[in-house]
C-alpha positions in Angstrom: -0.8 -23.4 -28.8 0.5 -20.1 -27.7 -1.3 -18.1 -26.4 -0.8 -14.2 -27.0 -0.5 -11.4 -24.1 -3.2 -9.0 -24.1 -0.5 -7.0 -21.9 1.3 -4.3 -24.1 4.9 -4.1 -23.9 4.9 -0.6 -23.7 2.9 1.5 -21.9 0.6 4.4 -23.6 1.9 8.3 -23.7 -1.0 9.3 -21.6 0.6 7.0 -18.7 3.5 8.2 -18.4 4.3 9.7 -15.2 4.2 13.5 -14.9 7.1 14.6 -12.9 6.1 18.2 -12.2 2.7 16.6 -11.3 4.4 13.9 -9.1 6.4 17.1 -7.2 3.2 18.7 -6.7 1.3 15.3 -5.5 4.9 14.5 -2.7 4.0 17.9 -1.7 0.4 17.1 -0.8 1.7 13.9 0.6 3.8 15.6 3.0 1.4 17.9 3.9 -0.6 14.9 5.0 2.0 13.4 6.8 2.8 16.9 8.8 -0.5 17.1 9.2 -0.8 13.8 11.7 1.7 15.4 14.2 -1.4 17.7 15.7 -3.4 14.6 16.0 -1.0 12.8 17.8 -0.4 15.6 20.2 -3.3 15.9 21.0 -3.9 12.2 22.0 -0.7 12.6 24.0 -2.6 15.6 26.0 -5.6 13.0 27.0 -3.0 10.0 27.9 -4.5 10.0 31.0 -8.6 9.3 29.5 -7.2 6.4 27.0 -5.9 4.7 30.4 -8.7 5.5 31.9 -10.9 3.7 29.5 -8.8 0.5 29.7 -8.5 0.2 32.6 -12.4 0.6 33.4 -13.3 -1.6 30.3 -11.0 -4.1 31.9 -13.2 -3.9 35.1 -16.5 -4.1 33.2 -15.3 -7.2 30.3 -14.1 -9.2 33.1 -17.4 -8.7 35.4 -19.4 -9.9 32.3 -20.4 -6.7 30.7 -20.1 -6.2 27.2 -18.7 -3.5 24.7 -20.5 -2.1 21.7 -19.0 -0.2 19.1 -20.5 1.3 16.2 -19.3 4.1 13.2 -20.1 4.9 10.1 -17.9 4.9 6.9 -13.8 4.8 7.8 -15.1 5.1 12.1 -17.1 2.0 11.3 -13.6 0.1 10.0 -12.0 1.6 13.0 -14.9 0.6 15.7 -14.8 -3.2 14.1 -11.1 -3.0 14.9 -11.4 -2.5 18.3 -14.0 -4.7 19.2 -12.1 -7.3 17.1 -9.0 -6.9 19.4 -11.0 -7.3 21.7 -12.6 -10.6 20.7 -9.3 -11.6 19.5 -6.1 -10.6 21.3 -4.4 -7.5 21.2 -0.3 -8.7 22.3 -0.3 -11.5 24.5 -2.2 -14.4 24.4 -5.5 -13.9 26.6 -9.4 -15.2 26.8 -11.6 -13.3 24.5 -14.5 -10.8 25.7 -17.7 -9.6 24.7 -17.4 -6.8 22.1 -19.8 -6.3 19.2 -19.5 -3.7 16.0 -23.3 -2.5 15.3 -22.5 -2.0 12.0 -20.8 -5.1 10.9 -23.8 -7.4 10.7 -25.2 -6.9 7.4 -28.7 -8.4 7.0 -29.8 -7.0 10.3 -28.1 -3.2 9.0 -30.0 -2.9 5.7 -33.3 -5.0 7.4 -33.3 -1.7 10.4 -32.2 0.7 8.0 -35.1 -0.4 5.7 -38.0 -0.7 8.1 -37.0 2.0 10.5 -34.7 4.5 8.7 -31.1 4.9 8.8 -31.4 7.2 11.7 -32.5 4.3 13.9 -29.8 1.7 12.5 -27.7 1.7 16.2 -30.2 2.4 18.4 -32.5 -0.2 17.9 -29.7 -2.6 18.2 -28.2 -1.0 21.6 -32.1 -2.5 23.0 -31.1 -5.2 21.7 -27.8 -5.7 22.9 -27.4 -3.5 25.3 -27.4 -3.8 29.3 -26.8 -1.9 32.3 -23.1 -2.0 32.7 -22.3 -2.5 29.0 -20.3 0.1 27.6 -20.4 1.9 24.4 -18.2 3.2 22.2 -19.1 5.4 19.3 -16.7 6.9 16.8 -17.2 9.7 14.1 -14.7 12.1 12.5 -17.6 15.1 12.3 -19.4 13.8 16.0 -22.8 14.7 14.2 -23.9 11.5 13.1 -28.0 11.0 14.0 -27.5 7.5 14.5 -25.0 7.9 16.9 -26.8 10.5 18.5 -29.9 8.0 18.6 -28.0 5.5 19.9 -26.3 7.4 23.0 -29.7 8.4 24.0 -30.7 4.7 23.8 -27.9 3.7 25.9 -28.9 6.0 28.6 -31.9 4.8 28.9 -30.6 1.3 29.7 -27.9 2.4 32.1 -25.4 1.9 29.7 -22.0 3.6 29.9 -21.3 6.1 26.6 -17.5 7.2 25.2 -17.4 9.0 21.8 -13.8 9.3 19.9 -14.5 12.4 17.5 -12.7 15.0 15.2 -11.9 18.7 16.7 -14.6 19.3 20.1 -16.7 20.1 21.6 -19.5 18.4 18.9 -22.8 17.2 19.5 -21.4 13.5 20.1 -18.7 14.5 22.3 -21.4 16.9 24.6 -23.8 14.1 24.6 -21.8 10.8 25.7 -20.7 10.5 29.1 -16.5 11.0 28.0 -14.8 11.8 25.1 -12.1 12.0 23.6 -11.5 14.9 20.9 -9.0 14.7 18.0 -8.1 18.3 17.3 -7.1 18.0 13.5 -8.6 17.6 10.0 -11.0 15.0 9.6 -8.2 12.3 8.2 -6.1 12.9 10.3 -8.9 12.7 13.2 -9.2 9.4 12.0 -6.0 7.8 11.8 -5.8 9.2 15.8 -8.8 7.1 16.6 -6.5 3.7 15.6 -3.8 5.2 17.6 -6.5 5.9 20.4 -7.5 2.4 19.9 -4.7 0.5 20.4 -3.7 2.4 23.2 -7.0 1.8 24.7 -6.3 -2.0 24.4 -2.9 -1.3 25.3 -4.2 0.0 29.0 -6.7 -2.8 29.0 -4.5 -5.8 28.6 -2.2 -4.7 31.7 -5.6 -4.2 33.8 -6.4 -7.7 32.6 -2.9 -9.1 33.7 -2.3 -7.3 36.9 -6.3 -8.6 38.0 -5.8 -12.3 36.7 -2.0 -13.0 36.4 0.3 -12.8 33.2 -0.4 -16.8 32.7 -4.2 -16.9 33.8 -5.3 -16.0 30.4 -7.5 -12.8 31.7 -10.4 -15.7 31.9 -13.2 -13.4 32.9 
């Protein structure tokens, strides 16, 4: 037996492309794309801080210490990429480190967020995680998040190093972490920086961790 397509061979009117609305959408799409050049200059203008950071995070990864990363939204996707590179490998093949996205474990998220408020969500876990020496890295587009907030003040507490990647500065993230970096363009665009600011992070990091250890040592910590 046959069976008949539900698919119809032709498509409706009302899905036919609009080509004056297509010239209008390639002209928001350009706009976009124009729009990342400001981002990316202005990561170019703080080359020396995204060194900076892997270099040191090479330092504290292969004494032991751990990094924590936490971001809500898109800056959560982007903080779980970091730490996964991390955890992973970045280029060349290497021993993995200690790095944990906040955000990413999903029963203990909605179990804080439920018995101590959203608000508390990070914080609570930087006790938990957290030790002198551990660094961590918070990301936010707006750098007015409270939970962020909540958990840099949580982190100093424990002697724990703070770096915030946010939108245009100075915010209240940015002023309260001990660096920052500052993406001075709209809040997409800030974003798509932070990826670029991560993997040049990592970028900085793996040469520390070969030029300590040796290209064919594996960066064993």
């Amino acid at each position: 037996m046959s069976i008949k397509s539900t698919v119809p061979e032709t498509l409706p009117a009302g899905w036919t492309p609009s080509f004056s609305a297509a010239t209008i959408h390639d002209a928001e799409v350009t706009r976009h794309l124009d729009n990342v050049l400001p981002a990316l200059e202005s990561l170019r203008s703080q080359s020396g801080r995204l060194s900076e950071w892997g270099t040191e995070l090479a330092h504290r990864l292969l004494a032991g210490h751990r990094l924590l990363a936490a971001g809500n939204g898109g800056s959560a996707a982007e903080a779980q990429h970091l730490t996964a590179e991390l955890v992973g490998r970045f280029d060349d093949e290497r021993a993995p480190f200690s790095a944990i996205s906040l955000h990413a474990e999903s029963s203990a998220v909605t179990a804080l967020s439920n018995d101590y408020g959203y608000e508390e969500v990070f914080a609570r876990q930087v006790r938990a995680h957290g030790r002198a020496g551990d660094v961590l890295v918070l990301l936010s587009t707006s750098g007015r998040s409270p939970n962020l907030l909540n958990a840099v003040r949580t982190a100093r507490e424990r002697g724990i190093t703070t770096w915030a990647l946010t939108g245009s500065g100075p915010n209240p993230l940015s002023e309260a972490c001990d660096q920052a970096i500052t993406v001075d363009a709209i809040a997409a665009n800030a974003q798509e920086g932070h990826l670029i600011a991560v993997h040049a992070v990592c970028r900085a990091f793996d040469a520390e961790v070969a030029r300590r250890t040796g290209p064919y040592s594996g960066g064993q910590p």
